[in-house]
MIGU-321917 format. One record per residue (C-alpha): x, y, z; residue number from 1. Coordinates in steps of 0.5 Angstrom, whole numbers, always signed. Layout:
# residues N
<rec x="X" y="Y" z="Z" resi="NUM"/>
...
***
This chain:
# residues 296
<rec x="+528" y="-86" z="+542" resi="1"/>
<rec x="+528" y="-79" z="+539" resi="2"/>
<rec x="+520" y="-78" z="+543" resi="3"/>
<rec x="+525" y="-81" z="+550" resi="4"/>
<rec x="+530" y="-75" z="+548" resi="5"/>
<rec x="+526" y="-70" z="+546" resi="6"/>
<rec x="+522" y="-71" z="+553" resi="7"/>
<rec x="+528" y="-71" z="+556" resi="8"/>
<rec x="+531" y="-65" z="+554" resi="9"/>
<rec x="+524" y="-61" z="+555" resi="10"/>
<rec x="+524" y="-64" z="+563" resi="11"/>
<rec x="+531" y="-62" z="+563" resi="12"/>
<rec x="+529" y="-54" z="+561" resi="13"/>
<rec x="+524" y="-54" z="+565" resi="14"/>
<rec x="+528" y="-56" z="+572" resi="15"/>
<rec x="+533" y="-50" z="+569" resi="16"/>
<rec x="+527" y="-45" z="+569" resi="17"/>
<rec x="+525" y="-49" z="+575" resi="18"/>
<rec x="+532" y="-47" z="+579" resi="19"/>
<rec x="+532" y="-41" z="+576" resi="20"/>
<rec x="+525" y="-38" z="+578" resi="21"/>
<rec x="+528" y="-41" z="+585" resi="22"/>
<rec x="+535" y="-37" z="+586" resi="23"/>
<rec x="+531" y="-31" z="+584" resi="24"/>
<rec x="+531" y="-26" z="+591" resi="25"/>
<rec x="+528" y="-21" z="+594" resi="26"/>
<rec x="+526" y="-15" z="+589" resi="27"/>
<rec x="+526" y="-18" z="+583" resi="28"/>
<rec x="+523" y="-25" z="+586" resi="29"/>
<rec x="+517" y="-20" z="+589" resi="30"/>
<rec x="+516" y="-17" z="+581" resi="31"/>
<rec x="+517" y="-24" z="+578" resi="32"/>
<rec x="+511" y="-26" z="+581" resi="33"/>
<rec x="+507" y="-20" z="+581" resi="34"/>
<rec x="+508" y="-19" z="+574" resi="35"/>
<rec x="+509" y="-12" z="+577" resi="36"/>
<rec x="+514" y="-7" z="+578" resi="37"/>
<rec x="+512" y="+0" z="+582" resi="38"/>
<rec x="+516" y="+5" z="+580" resi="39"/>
<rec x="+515" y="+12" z="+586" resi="40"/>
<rec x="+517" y="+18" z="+583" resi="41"/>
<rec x="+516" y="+26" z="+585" resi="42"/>
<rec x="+511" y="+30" z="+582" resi="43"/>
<rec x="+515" y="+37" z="+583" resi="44"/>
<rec x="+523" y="+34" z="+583" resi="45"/>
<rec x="+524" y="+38" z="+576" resi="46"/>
<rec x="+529" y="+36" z="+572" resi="47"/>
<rec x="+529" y="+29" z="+575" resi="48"/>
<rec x="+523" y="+27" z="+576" resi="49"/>
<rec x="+516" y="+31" z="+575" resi="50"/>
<rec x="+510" y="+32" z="+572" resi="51"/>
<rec x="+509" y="+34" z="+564" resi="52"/>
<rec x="+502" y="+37" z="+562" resi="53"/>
<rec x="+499" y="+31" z="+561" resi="54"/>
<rec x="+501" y="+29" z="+568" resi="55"/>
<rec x="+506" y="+23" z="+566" resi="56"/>
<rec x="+512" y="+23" z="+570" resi="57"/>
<rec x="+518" y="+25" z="+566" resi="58"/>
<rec x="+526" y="+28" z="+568" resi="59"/>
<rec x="+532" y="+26" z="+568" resi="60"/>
<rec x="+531" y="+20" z="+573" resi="61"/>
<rec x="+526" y="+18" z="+569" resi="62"/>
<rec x="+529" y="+16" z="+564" resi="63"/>
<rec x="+535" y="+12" z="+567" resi="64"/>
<rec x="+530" y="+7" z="+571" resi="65"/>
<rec x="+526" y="+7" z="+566" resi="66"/>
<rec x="+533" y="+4" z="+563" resi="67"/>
<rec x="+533" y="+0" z="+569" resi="68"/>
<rec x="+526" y="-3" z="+568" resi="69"/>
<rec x="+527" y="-5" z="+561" resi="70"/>
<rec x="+534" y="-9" z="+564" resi="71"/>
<rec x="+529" y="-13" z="+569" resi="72"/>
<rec x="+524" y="-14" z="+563" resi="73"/>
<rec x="+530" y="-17" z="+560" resi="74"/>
<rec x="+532" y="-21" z="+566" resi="75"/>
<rec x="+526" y="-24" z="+568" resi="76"/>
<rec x="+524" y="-25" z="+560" resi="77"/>
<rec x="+517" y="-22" z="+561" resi="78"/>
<rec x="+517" y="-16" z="+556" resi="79"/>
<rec x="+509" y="-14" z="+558" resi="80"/>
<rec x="+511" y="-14" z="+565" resi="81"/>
<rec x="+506" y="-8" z="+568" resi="82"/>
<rec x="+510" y="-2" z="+570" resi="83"/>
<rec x="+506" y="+2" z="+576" resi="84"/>
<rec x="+507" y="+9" z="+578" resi="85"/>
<rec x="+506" y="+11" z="+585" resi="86"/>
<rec x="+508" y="+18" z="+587" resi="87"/>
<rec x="+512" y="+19" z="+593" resi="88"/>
<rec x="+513" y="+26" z="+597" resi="89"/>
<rec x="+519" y="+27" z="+601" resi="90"/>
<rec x="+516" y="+24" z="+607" resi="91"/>
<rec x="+513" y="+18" z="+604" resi="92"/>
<rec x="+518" y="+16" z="+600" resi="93"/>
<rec x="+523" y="+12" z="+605" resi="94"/>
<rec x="+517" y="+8" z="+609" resi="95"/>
<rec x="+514" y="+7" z="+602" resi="96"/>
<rec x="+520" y="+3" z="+600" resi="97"/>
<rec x="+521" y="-1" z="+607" resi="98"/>
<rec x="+514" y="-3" z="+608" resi="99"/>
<rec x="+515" y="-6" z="+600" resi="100"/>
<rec x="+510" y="-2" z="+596" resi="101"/>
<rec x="+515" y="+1" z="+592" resi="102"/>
<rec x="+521" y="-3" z="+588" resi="103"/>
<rec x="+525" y="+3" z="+587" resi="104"/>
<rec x="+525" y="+10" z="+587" resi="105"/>
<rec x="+527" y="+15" z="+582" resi="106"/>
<rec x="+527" y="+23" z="+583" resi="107"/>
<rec x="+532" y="+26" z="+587" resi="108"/>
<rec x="+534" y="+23" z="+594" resi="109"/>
<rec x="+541" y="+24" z="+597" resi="110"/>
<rec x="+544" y="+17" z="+599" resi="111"/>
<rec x="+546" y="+18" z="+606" resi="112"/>
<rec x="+550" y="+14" z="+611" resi="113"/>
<rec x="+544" y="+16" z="+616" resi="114"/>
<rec x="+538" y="+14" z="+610" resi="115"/>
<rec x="+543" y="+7" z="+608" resi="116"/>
<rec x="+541" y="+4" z="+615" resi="117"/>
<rec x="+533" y="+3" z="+613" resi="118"/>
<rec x="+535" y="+3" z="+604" resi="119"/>
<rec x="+540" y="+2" z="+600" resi="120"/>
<rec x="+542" y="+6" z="+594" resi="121"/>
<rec x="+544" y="+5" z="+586" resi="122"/>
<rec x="+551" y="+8" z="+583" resi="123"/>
<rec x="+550" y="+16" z="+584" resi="124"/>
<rec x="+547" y="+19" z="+578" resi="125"/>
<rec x="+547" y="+26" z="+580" resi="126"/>
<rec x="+552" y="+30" z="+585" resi="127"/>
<rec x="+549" y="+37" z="+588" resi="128"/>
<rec x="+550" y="+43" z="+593" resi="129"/>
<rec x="+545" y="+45" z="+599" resi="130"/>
<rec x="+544" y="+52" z="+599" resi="131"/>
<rec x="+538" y="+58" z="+600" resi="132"/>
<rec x="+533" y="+60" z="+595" resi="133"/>
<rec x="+531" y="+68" z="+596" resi="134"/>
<rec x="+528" y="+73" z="+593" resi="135"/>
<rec x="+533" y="+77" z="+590" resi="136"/>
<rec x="+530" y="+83" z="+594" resi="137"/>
<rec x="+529" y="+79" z="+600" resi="138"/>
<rec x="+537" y="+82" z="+603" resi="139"/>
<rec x="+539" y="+75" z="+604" resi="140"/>
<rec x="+546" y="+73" z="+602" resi="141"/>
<rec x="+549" y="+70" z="+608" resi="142"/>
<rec x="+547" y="+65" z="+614" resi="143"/>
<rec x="+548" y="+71" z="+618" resi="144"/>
<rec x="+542" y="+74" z="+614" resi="145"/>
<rec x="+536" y="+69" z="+616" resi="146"/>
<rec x="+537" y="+72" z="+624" resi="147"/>
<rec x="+530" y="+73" z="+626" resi="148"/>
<rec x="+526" y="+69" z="+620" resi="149"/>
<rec x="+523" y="+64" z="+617" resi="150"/>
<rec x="+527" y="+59" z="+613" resi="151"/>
<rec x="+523" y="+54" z="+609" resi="152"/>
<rec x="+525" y="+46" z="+607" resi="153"/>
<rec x="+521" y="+41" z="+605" resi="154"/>
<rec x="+519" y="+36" z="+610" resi="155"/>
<rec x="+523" y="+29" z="+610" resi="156"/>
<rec x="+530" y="+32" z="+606" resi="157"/>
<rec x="+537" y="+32" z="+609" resi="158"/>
<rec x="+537" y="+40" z="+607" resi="159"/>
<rec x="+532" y="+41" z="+614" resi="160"/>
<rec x="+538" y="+37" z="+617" resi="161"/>
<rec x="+544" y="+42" z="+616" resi="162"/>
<rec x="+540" y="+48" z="+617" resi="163"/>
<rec x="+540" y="+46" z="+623" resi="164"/>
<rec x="+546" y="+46" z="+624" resi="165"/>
<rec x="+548" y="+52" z="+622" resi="166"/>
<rec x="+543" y="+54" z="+627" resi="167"/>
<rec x="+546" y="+52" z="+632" resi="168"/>
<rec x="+553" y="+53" z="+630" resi="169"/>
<rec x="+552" y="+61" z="+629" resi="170"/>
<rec x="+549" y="+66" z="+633" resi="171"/>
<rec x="+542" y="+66" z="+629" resi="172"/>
<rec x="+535" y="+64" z="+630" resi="173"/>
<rec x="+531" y="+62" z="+625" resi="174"/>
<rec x="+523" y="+59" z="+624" resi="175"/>
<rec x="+523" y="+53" z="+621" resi="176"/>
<rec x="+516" y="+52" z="+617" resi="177"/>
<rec x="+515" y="+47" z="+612" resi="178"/>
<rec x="+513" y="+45" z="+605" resi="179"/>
<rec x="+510" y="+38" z="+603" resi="180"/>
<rec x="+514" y="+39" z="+597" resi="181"/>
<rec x="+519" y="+43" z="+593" resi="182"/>
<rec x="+514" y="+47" z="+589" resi="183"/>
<rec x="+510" y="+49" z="+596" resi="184"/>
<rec x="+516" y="+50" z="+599" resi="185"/>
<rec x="+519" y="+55" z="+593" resi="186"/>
<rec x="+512" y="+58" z="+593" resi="187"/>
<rec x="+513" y="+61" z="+600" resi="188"/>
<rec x="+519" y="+64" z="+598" resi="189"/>
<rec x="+516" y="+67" z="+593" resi="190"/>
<rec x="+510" y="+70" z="+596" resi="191"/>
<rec x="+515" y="+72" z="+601" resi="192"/>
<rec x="+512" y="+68" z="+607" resi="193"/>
<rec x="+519" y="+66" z="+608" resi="194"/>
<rec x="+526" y="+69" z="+606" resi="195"/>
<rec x="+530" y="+63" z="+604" resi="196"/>
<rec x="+528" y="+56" z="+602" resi="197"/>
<rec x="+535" y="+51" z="+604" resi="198"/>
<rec x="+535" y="+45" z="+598" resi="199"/>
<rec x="+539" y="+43" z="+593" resi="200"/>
<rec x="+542" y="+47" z="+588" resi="201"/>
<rec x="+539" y="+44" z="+581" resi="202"/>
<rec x="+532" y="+45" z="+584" resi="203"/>
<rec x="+532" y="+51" z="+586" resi="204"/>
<rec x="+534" y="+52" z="+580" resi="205"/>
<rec x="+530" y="+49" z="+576" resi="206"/>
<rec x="+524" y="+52" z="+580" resi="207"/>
<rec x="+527" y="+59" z="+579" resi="208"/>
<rec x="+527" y="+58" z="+571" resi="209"/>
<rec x="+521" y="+56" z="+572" resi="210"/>
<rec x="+518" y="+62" z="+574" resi="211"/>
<rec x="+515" y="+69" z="+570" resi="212"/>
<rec x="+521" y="+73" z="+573" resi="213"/>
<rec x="+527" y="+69" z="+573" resi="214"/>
<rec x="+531" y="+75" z="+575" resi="215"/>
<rec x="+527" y="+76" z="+581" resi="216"/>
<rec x="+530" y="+70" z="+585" resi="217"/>
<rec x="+538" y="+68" z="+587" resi="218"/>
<rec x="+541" y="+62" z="+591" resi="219"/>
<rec x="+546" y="+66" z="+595" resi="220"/>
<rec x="+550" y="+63" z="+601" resi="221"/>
<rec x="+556" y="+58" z="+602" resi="222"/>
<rec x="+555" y="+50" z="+600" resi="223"/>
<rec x="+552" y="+47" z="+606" resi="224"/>
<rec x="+554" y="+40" z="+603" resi="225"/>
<rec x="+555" y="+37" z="+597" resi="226"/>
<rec x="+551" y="+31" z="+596" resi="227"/>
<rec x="+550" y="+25" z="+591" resi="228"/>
<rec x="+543" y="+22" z="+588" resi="229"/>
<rec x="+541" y="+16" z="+586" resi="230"/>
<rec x="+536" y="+11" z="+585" resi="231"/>
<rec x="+533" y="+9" z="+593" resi="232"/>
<rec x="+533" y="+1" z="+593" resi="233"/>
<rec x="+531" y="-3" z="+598" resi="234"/>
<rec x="+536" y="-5" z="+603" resi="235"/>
<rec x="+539" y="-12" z="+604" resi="236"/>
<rec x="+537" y="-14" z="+596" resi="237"/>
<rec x="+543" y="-15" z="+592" resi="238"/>
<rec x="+540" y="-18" z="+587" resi="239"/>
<rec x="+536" y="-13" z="+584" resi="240"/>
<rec x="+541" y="-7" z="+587" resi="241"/>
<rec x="+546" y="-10" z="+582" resi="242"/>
<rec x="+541" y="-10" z="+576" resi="243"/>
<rec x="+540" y="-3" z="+578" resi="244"/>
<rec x="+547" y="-2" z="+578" resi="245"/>
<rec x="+550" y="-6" z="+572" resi="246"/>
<rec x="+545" y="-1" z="+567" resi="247"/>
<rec x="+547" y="+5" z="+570" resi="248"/>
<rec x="+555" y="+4" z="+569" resi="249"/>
<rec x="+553" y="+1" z="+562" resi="250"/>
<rec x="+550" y="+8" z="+560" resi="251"/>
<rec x="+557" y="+12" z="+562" resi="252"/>
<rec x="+561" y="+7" z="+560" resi="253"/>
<rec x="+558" y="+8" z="+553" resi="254"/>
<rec x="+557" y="+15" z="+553" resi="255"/>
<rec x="+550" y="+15" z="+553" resi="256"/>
<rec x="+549" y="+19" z="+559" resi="257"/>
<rec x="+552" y="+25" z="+555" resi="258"/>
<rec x="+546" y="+25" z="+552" resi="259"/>
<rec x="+541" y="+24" z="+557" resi="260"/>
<rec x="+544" y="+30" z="+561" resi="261"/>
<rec x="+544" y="+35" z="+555" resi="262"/>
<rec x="+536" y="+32" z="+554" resi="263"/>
<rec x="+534" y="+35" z="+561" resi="264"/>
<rec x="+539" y="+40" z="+563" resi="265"/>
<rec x="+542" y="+44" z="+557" resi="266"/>
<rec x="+536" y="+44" z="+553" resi="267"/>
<rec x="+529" y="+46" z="+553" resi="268"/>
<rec x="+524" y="+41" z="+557" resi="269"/>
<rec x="+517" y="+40" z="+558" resi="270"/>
<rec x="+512" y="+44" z="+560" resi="271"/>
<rec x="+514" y="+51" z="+559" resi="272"/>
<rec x="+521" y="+49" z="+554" resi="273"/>
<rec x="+525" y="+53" z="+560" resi="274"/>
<rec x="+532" y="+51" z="+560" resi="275"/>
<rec x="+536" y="+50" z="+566" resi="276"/>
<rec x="+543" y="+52" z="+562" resi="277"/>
<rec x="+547" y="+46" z="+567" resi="278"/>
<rec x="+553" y="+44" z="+564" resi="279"/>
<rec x="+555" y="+37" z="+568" resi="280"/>
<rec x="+560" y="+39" z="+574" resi="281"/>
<rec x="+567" y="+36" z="+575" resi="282"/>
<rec x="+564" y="+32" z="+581" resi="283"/>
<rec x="+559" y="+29" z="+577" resi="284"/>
<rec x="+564" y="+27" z="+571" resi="285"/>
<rec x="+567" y="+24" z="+577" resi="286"/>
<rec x="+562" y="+20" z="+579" resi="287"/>
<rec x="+561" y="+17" z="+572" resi="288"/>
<rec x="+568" y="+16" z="+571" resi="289"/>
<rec x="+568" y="+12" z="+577" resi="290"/>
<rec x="+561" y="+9" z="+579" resi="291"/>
<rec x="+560" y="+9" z="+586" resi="292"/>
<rec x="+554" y="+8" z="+592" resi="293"/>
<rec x="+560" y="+11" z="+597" resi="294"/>
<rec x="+554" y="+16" z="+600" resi="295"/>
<rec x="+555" y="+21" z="+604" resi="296"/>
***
């Protein structure tokens, strides 16, 4: 009778492991097969997600989804699960999350209503404005001063969007030239082969302290628009969305990300130890005050 019970109950918990490997879906049900979840992130996304001296992804955005991957290593009870990294540009990041190469992407991508159509968002990490990068002796301040010049954004961002539309909204004519990534953009503001480069605030910021004359460079101009981070998911997979989610608000909840903030942007920071000096902004309190995935 005991060996007849002990069988049973093992049957019993194997049909439960049975229905529960079953009910997985989407994201996570891809990762559990695997044993693989592949993480993309940015190379020069600096606080959020870049390259350290040693070429490891490290930043802001890193530390959250590396909390999000210790999450579903938890959920799925596979604690050696391999962890993959794959580099994303701005152009790339989006078609590599729809044709399933990447689970999920941490850096620093705006959820948009237009980008919601193709991929879905976790709750916002970040708020920022978009506004111009220059050379302090540039003579640019307004967005009257691009008239006639060559303005750069990185290929894939929303920040090409609303420089065109400023264009169009004003009486100025600008070249616009790109760069594949925020270094390369930046760069070409610096050795002058354009006057302004349009992006997020925080990363022009960080890429100015980066440099060897911080004083050199200003960002200048009126908010283009305020946007909000979070980590890319795909579309549709609320299974894994939710995990992705529940972490997020149970590092606000408790204080956590606090913490987390002053790490990358109050506080000295690989490579170069430069500090970006950030305090956290009355819209991003809210933000964690309030989780959301509302986009913009």
């Amino acid at each position: 009778m005991r060996k007849s019970l002990i069988l049973s109950a093992a049957l019993a918990a194997a049909f439960v492991g049975s229905v529960q490997a079953e009910e997985l879906t989407g994201t996570l049900k891809k990762i559990n097969d695997s044993g693989i979840i592949t993480v993309g992130h940015r190379e020069s996304s600096i606080p959020f997600s870049y390259l350290d001296d040693k070429q490891k992804p490290v930043g802001y955005a890193m530390d959250l989804c590396n909390q999000v991957v210790a999450a579903v290593k938890k959920k799925l009870n596979k604690p050696s699960l391999v962890v993959k990294l794959v580099p994303v540009t701005s152009q790339t990041r989006i078609p590599l999350m729809v044709n399933g190469t990447i689970d999920m992407e941490c850096g620093s991508t705006t959820n948009s209503k237009e980008r919601q159509k193709q991929v879905a968002f976790s709750h916002s990490y970040f708020v920022t404005a978009v506004r111009m990068g220059t050379r302090v002796d540039s003579g640019v301040k307004t967005l009257d001063d691009l008239n006639g010049k060559p303005v750069v954004t990185t290929t894939g961002t929303t920040s090409d969007r609303y420089i065109k539309q400023n264009e169009q909204g004003k009486a100025i004519d600008v070249k616009n030239v790109y760069g594949k990534d925020h270094a390369e953009s930046f760069l070409m503001v610096e050795t002058g082969r354009a006057a302004a480069f349009v992006m997020d605030d925080i990363l022009i910021a960080s890429l100015i302290a980066n440099t060897k004359n911080p004083k050199d460079f200003a960002i200048v101009g009126p908010a283009l628009s305020v946007e909000p981070y979070g980590i890319m998911l795909r579309k549709d997979d609320p299974q894994f969305k939710k995990v992705a989610d529940d972490t997020l608000a149970a590092i606000y909840k408790s204080g956590e990300i606090n913490k987390i903030y002053d790490k990358w942007f109050l506080k000295p920071i690989p490579p170069k130890n430069i500090t970006i000096n950030l305090p956290m902004s009355d819209k991003l309190k809210e933000a964690i005050k309030n989780p959301n995935d509302t986009g913009i």
